[in-house]
C-alpha angles and dihedrals in degrees: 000000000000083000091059098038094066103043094051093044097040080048092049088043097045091054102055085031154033123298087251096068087079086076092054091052088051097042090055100035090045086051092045101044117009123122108186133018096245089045090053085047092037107043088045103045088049090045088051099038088050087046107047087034088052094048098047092052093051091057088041084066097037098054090038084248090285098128090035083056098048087043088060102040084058096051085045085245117159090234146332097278091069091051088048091055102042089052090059082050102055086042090049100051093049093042088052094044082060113054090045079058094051088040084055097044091053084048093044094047102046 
C-alpha cells in the first residue's frame, strides 16, 4: 500500500512541481505509515526507483531515444539504458534517504 501511495503521489507532485517534491511525499508517507527502518528505506527507494525508471523510459520511447543518446554521449555512457538506470538509481536513493528520515523523525518524535 505504502508501495503504491508513493509512486502515485510522487507522480502527481513531480508533474505540477519540481522533481524534488518526490522527497516530501516519502518523507510524509514514511512518517504516517512505516513499520520498520529498512522498510522505510526499502518500500521508497523501490517506489522512486519504479517511478523515475518507468518515466524515462517513457520519454526514452516517446523521443525514439535520441536525447537519452545524446545525454549519454555526453556522460561517456555505452548507451541510454545505462543513463536510464542510473538515473532510477540517484532518484531512488534520494527518495530512500528520505522516508527513513521521515521513519526517525516519527520515532524521535513519539
Amino acid at each position: 500500500m505504502l508501495y503504491i501511495l508513493i509512486i502515485v503521489l510522487s507522480a502527481i507532485a513531480q508533474f505540477f512541481g519540481p522533481w524534488w517534491l518526490m522527497a516530501i511525499v516519502c518523507f510524509a508517507l514514511c512518517f504516517w505509515k512505516s513499520s520498520k527502518p529498512v522498510s522505510a528505506f526499502g518500500v521508497a527507494f523501490l517506489a522512486i526507483t519504479t517511478l523515475w525508471i518507468g518515466f524515462a523510459t517513457f520519454q526514452n520511447i516517446s523521443n525514439e531515444g535520441i536525447i537519452s543518446q545524446k545525454i549519454a554521449d555526453i556522460f561517456k555512457l555505452p548507451n541510454a539504458f545505462l543513463l536510464i538506470t542510473v538515473t532510477g538509481l540517484i532518484g531512488g536513493i534520494v527518495g530512500g534517504f528520505s522516508g527513513l528520515a521521515g521513519y526517525y523523525c516519527r520515532k524521535a518524535l513519539a
